[in-house]
ZADRENTOR-845557 format. One record per residue (C-alpha): x, y, z; residue in one letter; residue number from 1. Coordinates in nm, 4 decimals. Example, Ala and Ser with C-alpha at 12.3 -4.5 7.8 and 13.67 -1.06 7.14 Angstrom:
BEGIN
SITE,1.2300,-0.4500,0.7800,A,1;
SITE,1.3670,-0.1060,0.7140,S,2;
***
This chain:
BEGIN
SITE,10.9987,9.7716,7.7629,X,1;
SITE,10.9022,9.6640,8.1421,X,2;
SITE,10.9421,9.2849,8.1605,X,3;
SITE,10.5921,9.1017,8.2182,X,4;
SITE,10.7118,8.9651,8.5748,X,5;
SITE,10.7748,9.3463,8.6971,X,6;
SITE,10.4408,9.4856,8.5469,X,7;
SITE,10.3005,9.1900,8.7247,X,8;
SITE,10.4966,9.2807,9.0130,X,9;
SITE,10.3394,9.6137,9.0399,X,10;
SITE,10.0329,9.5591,8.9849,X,11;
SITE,10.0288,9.3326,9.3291,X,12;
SITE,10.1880,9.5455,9.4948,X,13;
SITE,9.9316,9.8481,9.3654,X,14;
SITE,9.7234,9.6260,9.4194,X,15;
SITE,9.8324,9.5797,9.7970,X,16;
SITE,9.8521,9.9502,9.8797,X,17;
SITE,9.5364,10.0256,9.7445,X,18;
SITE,9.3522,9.8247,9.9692,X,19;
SITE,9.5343,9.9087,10.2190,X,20;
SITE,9.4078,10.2979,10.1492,X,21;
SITE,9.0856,10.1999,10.1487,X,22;
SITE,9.0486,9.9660,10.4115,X,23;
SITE,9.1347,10.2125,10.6562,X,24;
SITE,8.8216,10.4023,10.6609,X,25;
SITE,8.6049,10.1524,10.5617,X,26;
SITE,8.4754,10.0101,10.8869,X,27;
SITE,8.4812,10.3629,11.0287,X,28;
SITE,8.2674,10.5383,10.7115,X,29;
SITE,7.9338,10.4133,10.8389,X,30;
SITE,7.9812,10.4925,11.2022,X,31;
SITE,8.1417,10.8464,11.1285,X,32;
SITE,7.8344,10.8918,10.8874,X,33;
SITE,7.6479,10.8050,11.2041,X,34;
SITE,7.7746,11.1209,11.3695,X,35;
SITE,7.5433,11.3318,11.1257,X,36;
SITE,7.2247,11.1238,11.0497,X,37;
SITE,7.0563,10.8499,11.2336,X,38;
SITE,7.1569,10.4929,11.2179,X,39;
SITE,6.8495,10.3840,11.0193,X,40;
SITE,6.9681,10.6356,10.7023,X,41;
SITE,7.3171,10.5506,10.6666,X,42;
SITE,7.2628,10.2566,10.3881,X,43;
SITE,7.1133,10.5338,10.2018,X,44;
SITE,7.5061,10.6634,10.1616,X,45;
SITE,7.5849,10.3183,9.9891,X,46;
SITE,7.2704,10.2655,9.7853,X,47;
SITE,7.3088,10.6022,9.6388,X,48;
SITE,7.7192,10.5465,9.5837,X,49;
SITE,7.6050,10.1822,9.4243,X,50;
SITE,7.4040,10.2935,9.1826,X,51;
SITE,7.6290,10.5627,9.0619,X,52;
SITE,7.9137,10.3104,9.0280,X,53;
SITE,7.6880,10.0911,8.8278,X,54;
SITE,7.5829,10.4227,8.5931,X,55;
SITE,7.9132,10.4135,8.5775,X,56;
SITE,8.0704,10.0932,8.5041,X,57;
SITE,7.7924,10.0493,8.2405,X,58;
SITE,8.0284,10.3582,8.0825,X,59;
SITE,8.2919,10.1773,8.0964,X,60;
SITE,8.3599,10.0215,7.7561,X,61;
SITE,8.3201,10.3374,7.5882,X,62;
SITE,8.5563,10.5540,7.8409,X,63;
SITE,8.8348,10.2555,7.8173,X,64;
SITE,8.8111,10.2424,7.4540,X,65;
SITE,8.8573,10.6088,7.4048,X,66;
SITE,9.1294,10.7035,7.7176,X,67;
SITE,9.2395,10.3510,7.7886,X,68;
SITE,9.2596,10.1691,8.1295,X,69;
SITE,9.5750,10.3566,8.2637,X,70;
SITE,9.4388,10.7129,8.1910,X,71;
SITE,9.1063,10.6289,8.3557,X,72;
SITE,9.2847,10.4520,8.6606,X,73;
SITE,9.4997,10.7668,8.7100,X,74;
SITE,9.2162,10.9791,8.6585,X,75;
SITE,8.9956,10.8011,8.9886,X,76;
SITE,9.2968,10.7812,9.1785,X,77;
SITE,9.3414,11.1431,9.1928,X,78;
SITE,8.9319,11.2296,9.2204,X,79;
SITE,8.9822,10.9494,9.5064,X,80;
SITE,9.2371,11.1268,9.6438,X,81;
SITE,9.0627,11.4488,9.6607,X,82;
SITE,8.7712,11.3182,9.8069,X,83;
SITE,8.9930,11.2130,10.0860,X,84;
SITE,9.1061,11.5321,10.0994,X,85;
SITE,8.7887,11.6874,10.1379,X,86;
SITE,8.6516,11.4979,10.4010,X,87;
SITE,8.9466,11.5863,10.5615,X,88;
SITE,8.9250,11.9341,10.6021,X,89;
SITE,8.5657,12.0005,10.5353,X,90;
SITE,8.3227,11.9451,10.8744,X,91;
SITE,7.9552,12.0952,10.6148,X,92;
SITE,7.7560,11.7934,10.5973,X,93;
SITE,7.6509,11.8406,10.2227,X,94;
SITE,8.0149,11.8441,10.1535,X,95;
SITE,8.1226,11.5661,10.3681,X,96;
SITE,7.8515,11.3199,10.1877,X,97;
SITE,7.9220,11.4431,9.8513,X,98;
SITE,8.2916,11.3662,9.8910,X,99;
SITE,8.2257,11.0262,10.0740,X,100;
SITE,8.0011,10.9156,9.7534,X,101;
SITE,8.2981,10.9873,9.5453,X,102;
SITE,8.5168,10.8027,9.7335,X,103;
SITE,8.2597,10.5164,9.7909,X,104;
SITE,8.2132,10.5211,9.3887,X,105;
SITE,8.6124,10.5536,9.3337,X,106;
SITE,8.6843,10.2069,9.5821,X,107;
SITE,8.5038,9.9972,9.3239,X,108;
SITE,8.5878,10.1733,8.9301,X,109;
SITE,8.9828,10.1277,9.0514,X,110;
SITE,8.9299,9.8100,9.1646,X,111;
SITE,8.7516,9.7144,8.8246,X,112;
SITE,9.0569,9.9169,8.6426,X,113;
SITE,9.2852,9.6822,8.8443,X,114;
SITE,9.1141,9.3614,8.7413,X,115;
SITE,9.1783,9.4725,8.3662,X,116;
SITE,9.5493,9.4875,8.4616,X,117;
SITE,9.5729,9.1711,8.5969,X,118;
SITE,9.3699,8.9934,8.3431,X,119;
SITE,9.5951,9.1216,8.0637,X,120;
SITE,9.9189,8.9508,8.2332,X,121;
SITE,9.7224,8.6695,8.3729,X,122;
SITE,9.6879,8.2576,8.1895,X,123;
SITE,9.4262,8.0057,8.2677,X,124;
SITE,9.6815,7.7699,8.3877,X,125;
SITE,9.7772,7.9528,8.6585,X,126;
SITE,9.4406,8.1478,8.7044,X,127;
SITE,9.4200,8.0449,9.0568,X,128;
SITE,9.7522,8.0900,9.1840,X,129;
SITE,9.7592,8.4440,8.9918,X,130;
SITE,9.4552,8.5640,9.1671,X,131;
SITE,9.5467,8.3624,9.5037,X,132;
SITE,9.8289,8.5660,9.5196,X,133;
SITE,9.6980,8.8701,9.4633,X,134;
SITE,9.4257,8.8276,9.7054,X,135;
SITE,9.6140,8.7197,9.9673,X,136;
SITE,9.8060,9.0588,9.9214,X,137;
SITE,9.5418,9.2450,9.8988,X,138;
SITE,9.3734,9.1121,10.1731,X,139;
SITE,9.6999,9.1063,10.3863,X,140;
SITE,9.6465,9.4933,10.3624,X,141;
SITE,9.2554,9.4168,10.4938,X,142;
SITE,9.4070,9.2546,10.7467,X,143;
SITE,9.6525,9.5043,10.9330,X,144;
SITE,9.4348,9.8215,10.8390,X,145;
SITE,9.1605,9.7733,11.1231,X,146;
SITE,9.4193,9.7638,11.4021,X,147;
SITE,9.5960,10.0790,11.2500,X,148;
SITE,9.2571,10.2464,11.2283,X,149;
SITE,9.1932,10.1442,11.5732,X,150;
SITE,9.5011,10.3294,11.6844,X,151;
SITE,9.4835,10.6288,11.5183,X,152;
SITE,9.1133,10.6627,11.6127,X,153;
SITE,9.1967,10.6287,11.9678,X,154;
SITE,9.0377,10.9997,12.0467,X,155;
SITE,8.7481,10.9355,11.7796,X,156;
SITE,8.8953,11.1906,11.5530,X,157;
SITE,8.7401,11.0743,11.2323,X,158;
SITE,8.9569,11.3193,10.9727,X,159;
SITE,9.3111,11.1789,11.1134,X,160;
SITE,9.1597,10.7963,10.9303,X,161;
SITE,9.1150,11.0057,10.5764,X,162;
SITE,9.4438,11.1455,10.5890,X,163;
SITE,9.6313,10.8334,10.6343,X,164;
SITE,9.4045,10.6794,10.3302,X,165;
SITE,9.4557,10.9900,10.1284,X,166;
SITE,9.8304,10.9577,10.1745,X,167;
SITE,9.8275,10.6119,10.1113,X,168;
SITE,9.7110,10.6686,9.8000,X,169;
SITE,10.0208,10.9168,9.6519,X,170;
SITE,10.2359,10.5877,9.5927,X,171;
SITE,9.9455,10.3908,9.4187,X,172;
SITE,9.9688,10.6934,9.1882,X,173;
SITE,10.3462,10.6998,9.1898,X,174;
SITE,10.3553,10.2841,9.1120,X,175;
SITE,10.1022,10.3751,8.8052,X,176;
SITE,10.3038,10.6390,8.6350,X,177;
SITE,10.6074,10.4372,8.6666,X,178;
SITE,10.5282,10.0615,8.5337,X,179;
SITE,10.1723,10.0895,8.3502,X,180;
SITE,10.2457,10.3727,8.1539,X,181;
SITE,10.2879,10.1803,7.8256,X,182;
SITE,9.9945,9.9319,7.8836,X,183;
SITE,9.8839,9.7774,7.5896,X,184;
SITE,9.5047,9.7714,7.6439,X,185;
SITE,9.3387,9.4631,7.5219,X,186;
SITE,9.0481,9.4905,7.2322,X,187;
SITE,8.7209,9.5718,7.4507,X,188;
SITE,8.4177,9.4104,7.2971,X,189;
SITE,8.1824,9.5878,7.1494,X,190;
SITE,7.8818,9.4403,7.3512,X,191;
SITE,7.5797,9.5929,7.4298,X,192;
SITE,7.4752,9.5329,7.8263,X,193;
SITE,7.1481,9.3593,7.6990,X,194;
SITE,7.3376,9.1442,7.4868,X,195;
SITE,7.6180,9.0769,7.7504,X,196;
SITE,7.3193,9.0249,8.0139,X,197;
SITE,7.1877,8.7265,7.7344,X,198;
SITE,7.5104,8.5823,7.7258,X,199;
SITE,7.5474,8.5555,8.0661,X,200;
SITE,7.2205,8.4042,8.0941,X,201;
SITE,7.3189,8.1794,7.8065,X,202;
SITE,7.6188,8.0537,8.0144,X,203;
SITE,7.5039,7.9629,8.3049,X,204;
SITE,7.7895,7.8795,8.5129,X,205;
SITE,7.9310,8.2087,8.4464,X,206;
SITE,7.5519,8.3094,8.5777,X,207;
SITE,7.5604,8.0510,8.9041,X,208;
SITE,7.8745,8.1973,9.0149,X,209;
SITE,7.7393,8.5347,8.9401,X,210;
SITE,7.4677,8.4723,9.2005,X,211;
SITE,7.7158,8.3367,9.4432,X,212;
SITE,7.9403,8.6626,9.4289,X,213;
SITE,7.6413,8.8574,9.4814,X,214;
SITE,7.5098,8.6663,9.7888,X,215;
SITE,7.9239,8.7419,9.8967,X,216;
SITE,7.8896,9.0886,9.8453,X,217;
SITE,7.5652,9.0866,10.0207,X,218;
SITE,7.6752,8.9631,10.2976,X,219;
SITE,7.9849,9.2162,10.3323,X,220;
SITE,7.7376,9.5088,10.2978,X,221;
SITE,7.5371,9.4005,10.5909,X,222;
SITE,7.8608,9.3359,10.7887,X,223;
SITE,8.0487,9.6372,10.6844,X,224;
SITE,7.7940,9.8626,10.7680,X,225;
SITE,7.6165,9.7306,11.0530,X,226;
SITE,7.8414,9.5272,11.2470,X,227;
SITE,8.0976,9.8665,11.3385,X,228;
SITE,7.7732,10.0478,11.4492,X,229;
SITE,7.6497,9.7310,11.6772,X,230;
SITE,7.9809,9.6873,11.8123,X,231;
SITE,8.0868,10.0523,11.8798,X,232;
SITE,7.7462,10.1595,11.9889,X,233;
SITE,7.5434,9.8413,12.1165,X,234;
SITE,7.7585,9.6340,12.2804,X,235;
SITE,8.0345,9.9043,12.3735,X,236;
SITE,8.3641,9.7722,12.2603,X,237;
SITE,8.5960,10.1250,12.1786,X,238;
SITE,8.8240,10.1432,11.8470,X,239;
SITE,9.1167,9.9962,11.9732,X,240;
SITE,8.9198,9.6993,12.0504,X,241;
SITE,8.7306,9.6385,11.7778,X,242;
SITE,9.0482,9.7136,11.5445,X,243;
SITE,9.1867,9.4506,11.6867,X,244;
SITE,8.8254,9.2129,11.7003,X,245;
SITE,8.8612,9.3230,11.3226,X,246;
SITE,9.2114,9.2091,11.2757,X,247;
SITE,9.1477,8.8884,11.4161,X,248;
SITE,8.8330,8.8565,11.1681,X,249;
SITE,9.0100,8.8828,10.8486,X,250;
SITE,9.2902,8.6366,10.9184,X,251;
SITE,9.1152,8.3842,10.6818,X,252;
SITE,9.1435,8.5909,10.3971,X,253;
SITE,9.5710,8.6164,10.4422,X,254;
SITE,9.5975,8.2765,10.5500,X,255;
SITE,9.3646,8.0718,10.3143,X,256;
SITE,9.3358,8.2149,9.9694,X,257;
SITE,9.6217,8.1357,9.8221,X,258;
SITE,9.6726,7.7553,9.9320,X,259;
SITE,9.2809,7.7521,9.8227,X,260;
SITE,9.3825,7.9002,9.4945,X,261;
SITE,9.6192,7.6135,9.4719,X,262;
SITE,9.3900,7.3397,9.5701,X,263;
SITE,9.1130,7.5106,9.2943,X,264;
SITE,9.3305,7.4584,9.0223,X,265;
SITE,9.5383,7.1478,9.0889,X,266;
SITE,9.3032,6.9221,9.3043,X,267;
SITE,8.9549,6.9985,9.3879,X,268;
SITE,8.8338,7.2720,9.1629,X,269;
SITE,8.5473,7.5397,9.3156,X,270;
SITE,8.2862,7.3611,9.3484,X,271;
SITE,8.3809,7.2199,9.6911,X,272;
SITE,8.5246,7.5119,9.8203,X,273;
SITE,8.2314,7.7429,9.7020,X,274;
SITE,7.9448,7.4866,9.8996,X,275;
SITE,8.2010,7.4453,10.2294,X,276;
SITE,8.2514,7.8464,10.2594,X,277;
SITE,7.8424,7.9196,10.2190,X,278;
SITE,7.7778,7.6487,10.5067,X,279;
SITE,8.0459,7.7880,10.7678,X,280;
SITE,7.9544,8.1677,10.6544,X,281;
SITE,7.5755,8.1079,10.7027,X,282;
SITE,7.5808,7.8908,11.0249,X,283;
SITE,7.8374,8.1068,11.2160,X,284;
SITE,7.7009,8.4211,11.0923,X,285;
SITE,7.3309,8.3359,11.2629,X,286;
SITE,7.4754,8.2768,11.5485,X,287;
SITE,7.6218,8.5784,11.6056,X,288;
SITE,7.2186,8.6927,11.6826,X,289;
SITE,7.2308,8.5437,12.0192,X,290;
SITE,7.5751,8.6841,12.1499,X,291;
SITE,7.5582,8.9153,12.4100,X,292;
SITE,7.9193,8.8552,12.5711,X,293;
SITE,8.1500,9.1619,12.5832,X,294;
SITE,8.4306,8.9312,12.5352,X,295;
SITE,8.6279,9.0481,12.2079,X,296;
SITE,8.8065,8.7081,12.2155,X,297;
SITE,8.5180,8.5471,12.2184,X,298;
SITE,8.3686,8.8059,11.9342,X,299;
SITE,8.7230,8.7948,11.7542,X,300;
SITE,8.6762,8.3826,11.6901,X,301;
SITE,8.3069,8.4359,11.5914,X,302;
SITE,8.3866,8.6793,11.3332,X,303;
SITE,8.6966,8.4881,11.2149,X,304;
SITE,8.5074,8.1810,11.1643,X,305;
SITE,8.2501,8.4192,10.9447,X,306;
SITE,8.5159,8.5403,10.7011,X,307;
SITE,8.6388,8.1586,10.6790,X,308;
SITE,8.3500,8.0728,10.5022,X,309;
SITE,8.3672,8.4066,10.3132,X,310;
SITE,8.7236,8.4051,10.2160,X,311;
SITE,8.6706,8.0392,10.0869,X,312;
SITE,8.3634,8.1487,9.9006,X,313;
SITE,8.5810,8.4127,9.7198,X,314;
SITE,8.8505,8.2570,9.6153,X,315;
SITE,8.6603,7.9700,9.4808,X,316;
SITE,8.4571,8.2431,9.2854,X,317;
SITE,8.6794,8.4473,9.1297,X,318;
SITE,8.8810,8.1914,9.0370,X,319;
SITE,8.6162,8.0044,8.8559,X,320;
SITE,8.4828,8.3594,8.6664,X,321;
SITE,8.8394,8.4626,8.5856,X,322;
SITE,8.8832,8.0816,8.4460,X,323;
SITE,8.5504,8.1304,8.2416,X,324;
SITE,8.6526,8.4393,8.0385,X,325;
SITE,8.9283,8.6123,7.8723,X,326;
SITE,9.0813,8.9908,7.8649,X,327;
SITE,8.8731,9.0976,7.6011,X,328;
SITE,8.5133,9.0221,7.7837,X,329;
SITE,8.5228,9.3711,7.9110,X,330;
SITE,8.1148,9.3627,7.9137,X,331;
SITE,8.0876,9.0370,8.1553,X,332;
SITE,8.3583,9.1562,8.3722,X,333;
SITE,8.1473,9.4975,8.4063,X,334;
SITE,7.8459,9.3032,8.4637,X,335;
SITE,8.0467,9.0745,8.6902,X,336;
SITE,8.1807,9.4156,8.8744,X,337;
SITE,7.8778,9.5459,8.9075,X,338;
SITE,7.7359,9.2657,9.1442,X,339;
SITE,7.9209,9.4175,9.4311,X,340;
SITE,7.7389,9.7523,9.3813,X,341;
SITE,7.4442,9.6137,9.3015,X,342;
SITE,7.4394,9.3975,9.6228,X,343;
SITE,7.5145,9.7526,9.8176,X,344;
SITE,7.1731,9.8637,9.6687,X,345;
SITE,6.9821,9.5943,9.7619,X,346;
SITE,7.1552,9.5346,10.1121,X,347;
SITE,7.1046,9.8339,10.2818,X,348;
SITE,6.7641,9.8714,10.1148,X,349;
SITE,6.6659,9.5110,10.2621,X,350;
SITE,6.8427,9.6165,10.6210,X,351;
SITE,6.6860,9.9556,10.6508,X,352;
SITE,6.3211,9.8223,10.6003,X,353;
SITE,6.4048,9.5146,10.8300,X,354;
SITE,6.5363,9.7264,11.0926,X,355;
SITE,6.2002,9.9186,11.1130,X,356;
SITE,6.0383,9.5696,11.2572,X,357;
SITE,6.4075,9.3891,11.4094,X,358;
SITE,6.6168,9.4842,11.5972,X,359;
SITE,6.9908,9.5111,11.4514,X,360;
SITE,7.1069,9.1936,11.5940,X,361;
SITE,6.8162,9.0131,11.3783,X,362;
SITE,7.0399,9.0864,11.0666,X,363;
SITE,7.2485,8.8477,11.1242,X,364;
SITE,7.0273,8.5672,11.1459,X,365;
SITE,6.8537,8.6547,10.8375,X,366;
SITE,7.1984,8.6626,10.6698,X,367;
SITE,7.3197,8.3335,10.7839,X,368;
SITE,7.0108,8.1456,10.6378,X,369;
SITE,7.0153,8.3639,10.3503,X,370;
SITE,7.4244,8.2623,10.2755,X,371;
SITE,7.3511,7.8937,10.4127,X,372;
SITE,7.0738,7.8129,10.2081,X,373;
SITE,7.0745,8.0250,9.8857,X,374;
SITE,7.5010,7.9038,9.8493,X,375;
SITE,7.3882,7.5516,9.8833,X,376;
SITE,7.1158,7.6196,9.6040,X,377;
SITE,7.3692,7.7713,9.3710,X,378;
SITE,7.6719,7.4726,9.4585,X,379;
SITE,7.4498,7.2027,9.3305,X,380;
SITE,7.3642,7.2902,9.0084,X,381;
SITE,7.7097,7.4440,8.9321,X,382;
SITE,7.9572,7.2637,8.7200,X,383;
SITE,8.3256,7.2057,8.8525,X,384;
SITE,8.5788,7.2747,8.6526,X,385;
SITE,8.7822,6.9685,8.7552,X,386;
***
């Protein structure tokens, strides 16, 4: 049998190369979908990817109860894989958005298959440093992907950015089939969503932070999508430059995480964390409305100070949900999952009927009172769990 401390082993470092697959395209998806449809109709791509992921994950109980968490992780990894494939090789738009809504759906079910993982090798006690760590991996692999993209996009040629994901992906698969084979999967509750949606309600920290990792995921839909098209196409930076604006912008997320993780469970607890990363997020978000510089050093500090207050508002949030539930709470982590989708839904819907009246740059306004005041809203009522 595969000692605890090598399962947990792999899973960061599945966890690590997985992100790393799929952060390659993922600031390029929106722009390349750009190619073939107007600006205006690309959050359509995401809304309808969202709410097949949350058709989905509402399945999920019932597939991981029947096939188990490994078989259904294996099972996306290779339809993720040949989605990749396909957008690869195939130039037919009908194909090319099929396979990217597979792909779009696949980023967030493995990611929910991973969380299962690490839950079932994780303690309370070391909650934070557990998922510190493995964000800080994971996001270490955020972190070097934009430059790489930036690089191998240098002549614009879209398909070269799936095949590096797509082969990325062959050792995720390779990690799986050699340490999670045997994985014990924990008892999933037999919890209807109506009744998991009432006990979330009931427990309404669980529900607080809920809203907080929503407003989070709301704010990375508006900035994933829009903010490569504004840059690329509005104020003219090319893909080596804004691979490397990009780089500088997720920084926060490698450097910060874990000692935050630390400081969560030892010292402050979330609650101070969570308020400190929705005031930098929102104020240096608005501000990026009024910049009109063509300096990416200038853009690079902007956009790092952004994902300051976001990496700080997601540590202190998952660390506070993961503290607040237990393996076997497979209907609240859905539900909890399902935020991120569920923000991609009402995101793009929110941006695309904004940007009949605004112009794009009026997002981010919008967004920084939205994260500024709406975090602050949530922080007060929340309690700490120090």
């Amino acid at each position: 049998m595969i000692p605890n401390k090598q399962i947990v082993t792999a899973i960061f470092l599945t966890g690590f190369l997985f992100s790393f697959g799929i952060a390659i395209p993922t600031y390029i998806n929106s722009t390349f979908l750009s190619t073939y449809i107007s600006e205006g109709l690309v959050g359509s791509f995401y809304i309808i990817s969202s709410l097949l992921t949350i058709i989905l994950l509402f399945s999920s109980r019932k597939i991981l109860s029947k096939i188990g968490n490994y078989k259904a992780t294996l099972g996306i990894l290779i339809v993720n894989f040949l989605s990749l494939i396909m957008l690869v090789f195939c130039e037919n738009f009908f194909t090319v958005a099929i396979s990217l809504v597979v792909h779009l759906i696949a980023v967030t079910v493995i990611s929910f298959n991973i969380d299962i993982f690490l839950e079932a090798f994780s303690n309370n006690s070391s909650t934070g440093k557990t998922r510190g760590t493995f964000l800080s991996l994971t996001n270490l692999a955020w972190l070097i992907s934009p430059i790489i993209s930036g690089f191998v996009l240098s002549g614009e040629e879209y398909w070269k950015i799936y095949l590096l994901s797509a082969i990325i992906n062959i050792p995720v698969i390779y990690i799986l089939l050699r340490n999670l084979k045997g994985f014990k999967d924990p008892e999933y509750q037999k919890v209807n969503t109506v009744e998991a949606f009432k006990t979330i309600y009931k427990r309404k920290n669980i529900l607080k932070i809920s809203w907080a990792h929503f407003l989070l995921r709301f704010f990375y839909s508006w900035m994933i999508i829009y903010m490569p098209i504004y840059l690329h196409d509005y104020i003219g930076f090319d893909w080596n430059t804004i691979g490397i604006i990009f780089t500088a912008m997720l920084l926060p997320f490698v450097i910060l995480e874990m000692p935050l993780g630390k400081i969560a469970d030892k010292f402050l607890g979330e609650k101070e964390i969570l308020n400190t990363g929705f005031l930098i997020a929102g104020i240096s978000t608005a501000v990026l409305t009024f910049v009109d510089s063509t300096d990416p050093v200038f853009w690079g500090f902007l956009l790092f100070m952004t994902r300051v207050g976001a990496s700080m508002i997601e540590i202190a949030s998952e660390t506070y949900f993961f503290k607040k539930i237990n393996e076997g709470d497979v209907e609240i982590l859905n539900i909890f999952r399902m935020i991120g989708p569920s923000a991609y839904v009402v995101g793009p819907i929110v941006a695309t009927v904004l940007l009949m009246f605004i112009e794009i740059n009026y997002l981010f306004i919008i967004l920084g009172i939205l994260m500024a005041v709406g975090g602050t809203a949530i922080e007060m009522t929340l309690k700490d769990t120090k």
